[in-house]
Each structure stands twice: as structure tokens, then as C-alpha cells.
N, C-alpha and C positions, 0 to 999 in steps of 0.2 A: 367719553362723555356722550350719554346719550340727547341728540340733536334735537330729535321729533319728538321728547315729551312735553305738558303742557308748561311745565315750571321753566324748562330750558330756556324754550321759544319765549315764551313770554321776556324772561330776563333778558335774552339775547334781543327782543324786540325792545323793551324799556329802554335799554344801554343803549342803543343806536338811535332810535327816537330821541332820546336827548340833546344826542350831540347832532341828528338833524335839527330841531327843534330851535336847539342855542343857535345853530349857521343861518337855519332857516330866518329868526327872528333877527339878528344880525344884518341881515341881506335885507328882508324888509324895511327895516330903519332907515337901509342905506338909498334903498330906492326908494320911500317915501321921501327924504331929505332930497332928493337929487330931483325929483320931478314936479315937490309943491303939492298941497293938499288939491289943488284942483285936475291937474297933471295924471297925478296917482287916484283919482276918485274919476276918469274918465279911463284909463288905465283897468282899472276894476267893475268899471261899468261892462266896461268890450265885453272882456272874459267871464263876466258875472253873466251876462244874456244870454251866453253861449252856451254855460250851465243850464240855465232853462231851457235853451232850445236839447240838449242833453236828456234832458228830462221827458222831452215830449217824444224825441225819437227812438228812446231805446224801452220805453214801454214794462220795465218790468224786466226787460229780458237779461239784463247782465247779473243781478240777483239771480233769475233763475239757473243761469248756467252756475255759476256759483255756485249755488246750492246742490246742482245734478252732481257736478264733480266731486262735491264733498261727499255726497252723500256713498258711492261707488266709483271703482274705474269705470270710463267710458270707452269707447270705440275712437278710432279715427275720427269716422265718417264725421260723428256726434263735435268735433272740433271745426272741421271744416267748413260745417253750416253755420255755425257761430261767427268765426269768420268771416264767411261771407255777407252775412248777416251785419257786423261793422264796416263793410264795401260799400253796403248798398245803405248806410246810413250816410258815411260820409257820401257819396255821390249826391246823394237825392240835395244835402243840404249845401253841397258848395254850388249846385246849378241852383237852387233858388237863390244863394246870395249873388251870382256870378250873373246867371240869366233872369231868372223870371221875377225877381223883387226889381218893381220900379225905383227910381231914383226918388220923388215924393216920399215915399214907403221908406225908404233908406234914414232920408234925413228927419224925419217924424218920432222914426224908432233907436237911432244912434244919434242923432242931434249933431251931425257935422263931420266927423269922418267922412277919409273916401271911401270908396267901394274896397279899396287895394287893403286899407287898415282893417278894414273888416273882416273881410277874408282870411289876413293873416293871423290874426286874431281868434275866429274860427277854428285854423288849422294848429294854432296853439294848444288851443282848449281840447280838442280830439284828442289828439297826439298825449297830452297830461291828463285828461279826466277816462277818456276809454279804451285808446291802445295800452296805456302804463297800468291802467288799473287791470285790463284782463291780464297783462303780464303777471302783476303780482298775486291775480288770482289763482292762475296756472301754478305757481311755486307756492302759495300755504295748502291748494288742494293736496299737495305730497307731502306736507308739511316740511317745505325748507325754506321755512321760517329764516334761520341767519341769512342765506345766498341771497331771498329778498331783500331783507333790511339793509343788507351788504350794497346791496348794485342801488337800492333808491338812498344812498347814504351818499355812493357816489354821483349822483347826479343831482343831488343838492350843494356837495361840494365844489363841481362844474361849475354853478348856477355862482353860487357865491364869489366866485374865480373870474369869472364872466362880466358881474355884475361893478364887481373892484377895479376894475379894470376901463369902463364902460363910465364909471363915476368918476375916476382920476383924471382922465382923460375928456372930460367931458364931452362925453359921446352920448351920455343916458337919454333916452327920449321913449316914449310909448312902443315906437315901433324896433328899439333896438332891442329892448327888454321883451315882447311877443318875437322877435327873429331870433333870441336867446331861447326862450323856452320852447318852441318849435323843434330848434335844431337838437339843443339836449334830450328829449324826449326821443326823437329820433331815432338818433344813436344810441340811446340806452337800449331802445328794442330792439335794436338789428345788434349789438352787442350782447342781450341779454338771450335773446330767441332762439338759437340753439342748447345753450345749457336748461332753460326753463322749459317752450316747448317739447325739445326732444325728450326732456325725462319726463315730461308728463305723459308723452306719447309713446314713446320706447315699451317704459315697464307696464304697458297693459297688453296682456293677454287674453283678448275679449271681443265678442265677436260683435261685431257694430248691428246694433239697430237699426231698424228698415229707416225712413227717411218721416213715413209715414208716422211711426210709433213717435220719434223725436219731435217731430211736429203737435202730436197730441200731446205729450208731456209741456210742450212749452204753453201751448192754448190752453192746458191747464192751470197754468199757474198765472200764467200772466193774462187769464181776460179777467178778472178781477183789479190788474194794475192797470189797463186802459184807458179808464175813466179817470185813474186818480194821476196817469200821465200827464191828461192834460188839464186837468186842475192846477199838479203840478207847476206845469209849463206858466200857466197865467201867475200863482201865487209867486214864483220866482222872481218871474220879469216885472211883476205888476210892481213889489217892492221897490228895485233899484227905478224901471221906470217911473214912479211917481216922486221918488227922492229926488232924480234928478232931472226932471222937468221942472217939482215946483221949490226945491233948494238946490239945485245946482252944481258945478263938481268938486264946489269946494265943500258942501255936506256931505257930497257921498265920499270924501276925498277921508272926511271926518268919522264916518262911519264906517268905510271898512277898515281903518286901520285901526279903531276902535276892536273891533271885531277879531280880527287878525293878532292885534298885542293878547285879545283874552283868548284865544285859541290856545294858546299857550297852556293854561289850564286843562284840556283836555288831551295833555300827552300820556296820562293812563291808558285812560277811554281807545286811542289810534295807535295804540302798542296791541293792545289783548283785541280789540273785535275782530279781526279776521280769526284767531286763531278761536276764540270763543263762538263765531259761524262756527268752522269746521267741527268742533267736537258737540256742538247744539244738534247740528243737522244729522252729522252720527248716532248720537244720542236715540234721537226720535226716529231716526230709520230703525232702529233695532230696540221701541217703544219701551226706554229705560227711564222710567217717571223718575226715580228715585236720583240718577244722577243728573237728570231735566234741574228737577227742582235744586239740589243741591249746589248747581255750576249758574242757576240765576241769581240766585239770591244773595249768594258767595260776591259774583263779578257786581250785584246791581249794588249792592250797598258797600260794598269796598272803592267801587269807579264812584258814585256819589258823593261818598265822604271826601275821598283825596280831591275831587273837584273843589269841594266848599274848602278845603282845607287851605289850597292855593289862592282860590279865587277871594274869598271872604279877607286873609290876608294884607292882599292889595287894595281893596275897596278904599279904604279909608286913606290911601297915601295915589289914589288916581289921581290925583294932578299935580304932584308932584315925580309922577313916574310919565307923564306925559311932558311937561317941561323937560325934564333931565334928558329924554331919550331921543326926543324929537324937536325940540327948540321952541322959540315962540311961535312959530306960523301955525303951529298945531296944539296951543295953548288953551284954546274956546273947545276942544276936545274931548275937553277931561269929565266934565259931568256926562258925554256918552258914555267915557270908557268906561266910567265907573258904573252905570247900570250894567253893560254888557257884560262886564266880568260876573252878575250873576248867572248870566245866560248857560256859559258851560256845566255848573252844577246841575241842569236838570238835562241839559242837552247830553251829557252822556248817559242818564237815565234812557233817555229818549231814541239811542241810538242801540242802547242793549236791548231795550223793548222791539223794536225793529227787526233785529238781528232774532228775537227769538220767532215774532211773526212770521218773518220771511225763510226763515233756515227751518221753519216746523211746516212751509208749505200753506200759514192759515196768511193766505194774500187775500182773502174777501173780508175779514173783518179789518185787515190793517187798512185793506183801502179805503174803506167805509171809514172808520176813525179819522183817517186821516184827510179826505176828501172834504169831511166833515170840520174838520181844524180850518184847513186854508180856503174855505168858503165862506169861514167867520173873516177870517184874516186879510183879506182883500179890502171888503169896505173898513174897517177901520185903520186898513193903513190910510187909509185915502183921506177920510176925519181926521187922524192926527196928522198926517205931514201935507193936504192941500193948501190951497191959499184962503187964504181969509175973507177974499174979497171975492172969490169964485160967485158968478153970479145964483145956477143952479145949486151946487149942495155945498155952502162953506165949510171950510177943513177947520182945523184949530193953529196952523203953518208951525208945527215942532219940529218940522225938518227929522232929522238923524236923532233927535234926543226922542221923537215921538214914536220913530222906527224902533228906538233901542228897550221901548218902554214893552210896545205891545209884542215884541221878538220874546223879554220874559216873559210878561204876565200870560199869554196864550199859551206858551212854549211850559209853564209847570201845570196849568189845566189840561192840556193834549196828551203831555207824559201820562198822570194820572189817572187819567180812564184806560189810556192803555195798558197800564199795569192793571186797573181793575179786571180788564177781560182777558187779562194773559191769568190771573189769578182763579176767573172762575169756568176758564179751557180746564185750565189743570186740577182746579177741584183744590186749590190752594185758602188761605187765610189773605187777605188784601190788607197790607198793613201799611201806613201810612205816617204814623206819628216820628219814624225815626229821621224823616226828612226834614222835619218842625226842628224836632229838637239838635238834630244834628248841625243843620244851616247856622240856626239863632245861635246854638252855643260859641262857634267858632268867632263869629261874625261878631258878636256882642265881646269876645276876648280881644279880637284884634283892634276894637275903636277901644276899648281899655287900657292894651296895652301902649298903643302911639298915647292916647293922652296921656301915660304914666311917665313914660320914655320924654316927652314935650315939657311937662312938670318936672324931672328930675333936671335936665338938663335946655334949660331955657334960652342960653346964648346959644346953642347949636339950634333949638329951635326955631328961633329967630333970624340965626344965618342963612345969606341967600347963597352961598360958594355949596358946588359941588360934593366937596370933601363931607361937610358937614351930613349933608345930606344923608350921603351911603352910610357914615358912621351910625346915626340915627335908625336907617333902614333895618342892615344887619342887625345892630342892637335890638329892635321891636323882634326881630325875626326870630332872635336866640329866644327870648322872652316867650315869643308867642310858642315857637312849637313843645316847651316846655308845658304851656299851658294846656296845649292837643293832646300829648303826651297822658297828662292827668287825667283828660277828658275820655281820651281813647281807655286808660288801664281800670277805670271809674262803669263806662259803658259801653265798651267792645263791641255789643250787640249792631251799636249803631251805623259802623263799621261792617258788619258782618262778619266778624270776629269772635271768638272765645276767647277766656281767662287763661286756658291750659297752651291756647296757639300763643298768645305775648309772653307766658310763661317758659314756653320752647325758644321764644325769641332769644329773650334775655338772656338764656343759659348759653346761646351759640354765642353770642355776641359780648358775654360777659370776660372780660379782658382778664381780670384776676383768676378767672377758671380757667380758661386757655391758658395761662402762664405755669398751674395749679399742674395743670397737663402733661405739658411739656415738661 
């Protein structure tokens, strides 16, 4: 079985992404239930800032390495600066939390933590957002795609181990769940780091670049990310900070886990992008238009549809999938969750467009787009989730449902220009209408089919028990993907699909032919 093709990897990634996906979502539940919408939305504030501060120190540069490695083998040397390079990241940033941030400064920007919570929190977010991730990046650049999925399979299954154990016991607390993800991060790299670094560095035969040349290559790519780092950095923080200054940790408590249940949605999307970087940036080193174009359009409207496909789905049974899963304390929830489950269908639009951006090297127009997005995006988060009574510029106080609102509605204008100017780089057609029709179709079947499912069977509609429920669910569910099914064999295109690819399906899949075979 060959390991490194694209078909493999990807399955190999889907199949594992799953069953992280199910553990991950599982764990979630468990630790929202165990620490309270307020608990867990101060919990996700910590870690959420640190993202932003993420953002402002790595400048572009971990895409860039990225991209160099995929594009060719590198040298040593060419790792080592990288490297060092996350050294003098995390340094600079635990002496600002540690020394040089005043205490005033502290409690202004965390709102009550100690110094200690901080910190550890910090060292959480590093450890999971930039050591794990250059890890995984070192193993698709060689494309060992399963060894990845494999080793981050296992440290969500840790994490879930960790976590059950931690809630049984009642032990769950902010800081026990940040000393959980710390330590497993950890040891996944020091576990992971000879099998991944050494093969990335063993099988190159290649004689390193001066220090000088590595340095130009990264000032090239990344002084166009500069500006939009620290754009970045404010659009990040600005969101949860203004949530939770003027709604509190029980809305942030409500919206990330809003957030976090619709992520679910885009386990297409976080199975294929690494492996869809690496054959992009190939592509374009060795300027093959034809398979450019082919592998965009292919992954952009295939990850779109399956997005609307899940997400639209669920819309219409969001509060009843918030009661069931998470109780009543997180029952006022539901009209977020159910905006934000729009939010994945464009967001992995959003996230392949990025991937072609950055893996084709054009970081001046991405940043400019994008700079452009979260420079809208700032003041109206602040109109919809400030207070009412703010003396200078009153907000409209939506809290988490206003955050959830403007995350879509900016989030399919931002995609869409940037497909327009990835379409007229490559001298493409910009086509649009399959996102209309694709969303609506889906979306318009699934509120059809619960009313139909609610009308046929009225006493389970009306029952409050459990049982009822999931029998109801599944039932719409059989229903519904038979209706996608039509829609899909009807307009394939929409999908990114052809008539003769369903037609290959079917015949593999067709039971009475296999039988016929045999």
C-alpha cells in the first residue's frame, strides 16, 4: 500500500480525524459539564489570547517554513534557525508575562487570574498551537501523513484519559485541564521528535544555505505578513476581550462551546489541508497551472459541500442537540450554536483559499485581504456585543449571539473576494452561484425534513425523554442524506463532482456486483 499518495493520506487522515473528532468532542462535553458555562468560557478566554498573542509573534513565519519544506528538501542549518526562532519566541513572551507586564496590565487584560494561571496557560497554548504544530508539519513535509495522524490520535486519546479521570474524581478545575494539555503536548514531542525530526533531517542530501540566503527567503515572504500579524493579534483578542468584558464568562462560556460543537463540521476541511499545502506548493514550484487549477476546485467545492451538508443538517434540531448533550445550564446556547454551525461551510472555503495564498507564496495580496476583513471586523464587533448604555459609542449588548452573527456574515464576504483574486492570479472563471445553491438546497431539505419527521410522528415530537429524541434525529438523518443523495446525483457540479466519478462509485460499492464477482 502505497503510504505517500494523495488518496491514501487523505483516507488515512479522515479515518483518524474521526475518531479524534468523536474523543475530542466527547472530552469537550465532559469538560464543559464539569467546569460550567462560566468556568469553561474563562478557560477558553486564557487559551484563546494566547492564540492572539500567537499570531503577533510568529509573523507569518511558521506558514513560511512550511511552505519552504514542501516545496524542496532543506539543509540542517535551514531547521535549526527555525528552531531557534520558537526559543526566542517563547522567551521574549514568558519574560513579558513573568517580568515586564505590570500587575494593573494583567488584571485589565485577564480579568482576575494570577500571574501563575497565566503563565501556565501560555505554556499550554505554545506547547499545542507551535511546538505540536511544527511537529506535524516536519511529518506531512515527507508526507507521513498516517505516523502523524497516528501520534496526534494518540495524544487526544491521553487527553480524554486525563480528562475522565480528572472529572470522576473531581479534580476538574481551569488549572488542572491547562497542566493536562501542557504536560501531553510535551511528551508527545519528546516522544514524537526523533522518529519525525530525524527522518526529515536524515534523508536530505543537500547542502544548507548560507544563513544569509534563509534569511532573504523568509523577509520575503513574511514582510507582507507583518502588518497583517498585528492586525491579526488585535482582531483576535479584541473579539474574546470585548465578549468578555461586556458579556461575561458565562457568554464566552456560550460561545466557545458554540463554536467548538460546530467545528465538528469541518473535519473534511483538517483531514486534506496539510496534505492539499504540500501538493499546492509542489504544484507551483514546478508552475503546473493545470493541476493548480484542478486540485482547487476539486478540494474547494467538495470541502464546501460536505460542510453545508453536516452543518445545515443540524441547524434546525440546535437546541435540541444543546439540551441533549450539555444540560440545561447551557440551554440559552442554542440560538448561537445554531448561527455558528453556519460559520464552517464558508470557513473551510476560507481556509483552502489561504492554503492556496500562502503555499503559492502570494502573501501580499493575502495580507492585504485579510487586513482589510479584520479592520471591518473590530468595530462591529464592538456595536454588536458592547453595552447599551456605554456612554461614548453605544453597542447593541448581543453578547455571543452578536459575535456569532458578524463571525458569518464577514466570514462569506472575506472568503469571496478571496476567491475572486485567487481566480483572476490564475486567469480562472470566478464562479459563485454553486455556494447559493448548494447551502439553500441542503438547508431548505433539512427544515423539510424534521417538519415531516415532527408531522408524521407527533407523540415522539412532543416527548421530552431522551429516547424519543435520537429516534427522531437518526430518522431525519436517514431521510435527509437520501435527499443529498438526489441532490448530489441531480448536480454533482456542486460538489465538484462528475456524473461518470458517482457512476464509478456506485459500481464499487454496488453489493449485487461484488456478489456477481465473486
Amino acid at each position: 500500500m502505497n503510504l505517500t499518495s494523495i488518496k491514501n493520506r487523505f483516507l488515512a487522515s479522515i479515518g483518524v480525524n474521526i475518531l479524534r473528532a468523536i474523543i475530542s468532542f466527547l472530552t469537550g462535553l465532559l469538560v464543559a459539564r464539569g467546569l460550567s458555562p462560566s468556568g469553561y468560557g474563562d478557560l477558553y478566554y486564557l487559551l484563546g489570547s494566547f492564540l492572539a498573542v500567537k499570531a503577533l509573534m510568529d509573523m507569518g513565519s511558521g506558514s513560511a517554513f512550511y511552505t519552504f519544506i514542501s516545496q524542496r528538501s532543506r539543509g540542517r542549518n535551514f531547521y535549526l534557525m527555525y528552531y531557534s526562532w520558537l526559543l526566542i519566541q517563547f522567551v521574549v513572551s514568558t519574560l513579558l508575562v513573568v517580568v515586564l507586564m505590570p500587575q494593573p496590565m494583567i488584571d485589565r487584560i485577564w480579568f482576575g487570574p494570577s500571574r501563575d494561571i497565566i503563565l501556565l496557560a501560555f505554556f499550554a497554548s505554545f506547547m499545542q498551537q507551535q511546538i505540536w504544530t511544527t511537529v506535524v508539519q516536519l511529518g506531512e513535509s515527507t508526507r507521513q501523513t498516517v505516523k502523524v495522524q497516528l501520534l496526534g490520535l494518540s495524544v487526544i486519546v491521553t487527553h480524554s484519559i486525563v480528562m475522565l479521570i480528572l472529572y470522576f474524581n473531581h479534580w476538574l478545575s481551569i488549572t488542572a485541564v491547562l497542566l493536562a494539555i501542557f504536560a501531553e503536548y510535551f511528551l508527545a514531542t519528546i516522544a514524537s521528535s526523533k522518529l519525525l525530526f530525524s527522518s526529515s533531517l536524515s534523508e536530505e542530501k543537500v547542502s544548507d544555505d548560507s544563513v544569509k540566503v534563509v534569511l532573504g527567503e523568509y523577509w520575503k515572504y513574511c514582510r507582507p505578513l507583518i502588518l497583517l500579524a498585528v492586525v491579526s493579534f488585535l482582531y483576535e483578542f479584541a473579539d474574546r476581550w470585548l465578549l468578555q468584558k461586556f458579556g461575561g464568562s458565562t457568554q464566552q462560556g456560550f460561545y466557545q462551546i458554540s463554536a467548538q460543537l460546530a467545528a465538528i463540521c469541518l473535519l473534511a476541511t483538517t483531514s486534506i489541508l496539510n496534505i492539499f499545502w504540500k501538493e499546492i506548493s509542489e504544484a507551483n514550484d514546478r508552475q503546473d497551472q493545470a493541476r493548480l487549477a484542478f486540485l482547487y476546485h476539486k478540494v474547494n467545492r467538495g470541502l464546501l459541500m460536505v460542510g453545508a451538508i453536516i452543518s445545515c443538517f443540524m441547524v434546525p434540531w440546535a437546541k435540541e442537540i444543546v439540551t441533549f448533550l450539555l444540560g440545561n445550564a447551557y440551554k440559552e446556547s442554542w440560538a448561537i450554536f445554531a448561527i455558528m454551525l453556519l460559520y464552517p461551510i464558508h470557513q473551510s472555503m476560507g481556509q483552502v483559499n489561504a492554503t492556496m495564498f500562502l503555499a503559492c507564496s502570494r502573501t501580499k495580496a493575502y495580507s492585504a485581504i485579510s487586513i482589510i476583513g479584520q479592520v471591518i471586523s473590530i468595530p462591529v464587533s464592538y456595536i454588536l456585543i458592547a453595552s447599551s448604555e456605554d456612554i461614548l459609542i453605544p453597542g447593541l449588548e448581543l453578547g455571543a449571539f452578536g459575535l456569532a452573527i458578524k463571525m458569518v456574515v464577514l466570514n462569506i464576504l472575506l472568503v469571496n473576494i478571496q476567491a475572486l483574486m485567487i481566480a483572476r492570479f490564475n486567469g480562472w472563471k470566478y464562479e459563485w452561484k454553486y455556494q447559493v445553491f448548494g447551502i439553500t438546497s441542503v438547508l431548505a431539505l433539512s427544515y423539510s425534513v424534521k417538519y415531516m419527521i415532527s408531522f408524521l410522528f407527533p407523540t415522539l415530537a412532543l416527548s421530552t425523554d431522551n429516547l424519543s429524541l435520537i429516534i427522531l434525529f437518526l430518522s431525519s438523518g436517514v431521510i435527509y442524506l437520501i435527499g443529498v443523495a438526489v441532490i448530489l446525483w441531480v448536480y454533482p457540479q456542486v460538489a465538484g463532482l462528475e456524473k461518470r466519478e458517482l457512476q464509478t462509485f456506485l459500481n464499487k460499492v454496488n453489493p449485487f456486483k461484488a456478489g456477481i464477482s465473486n
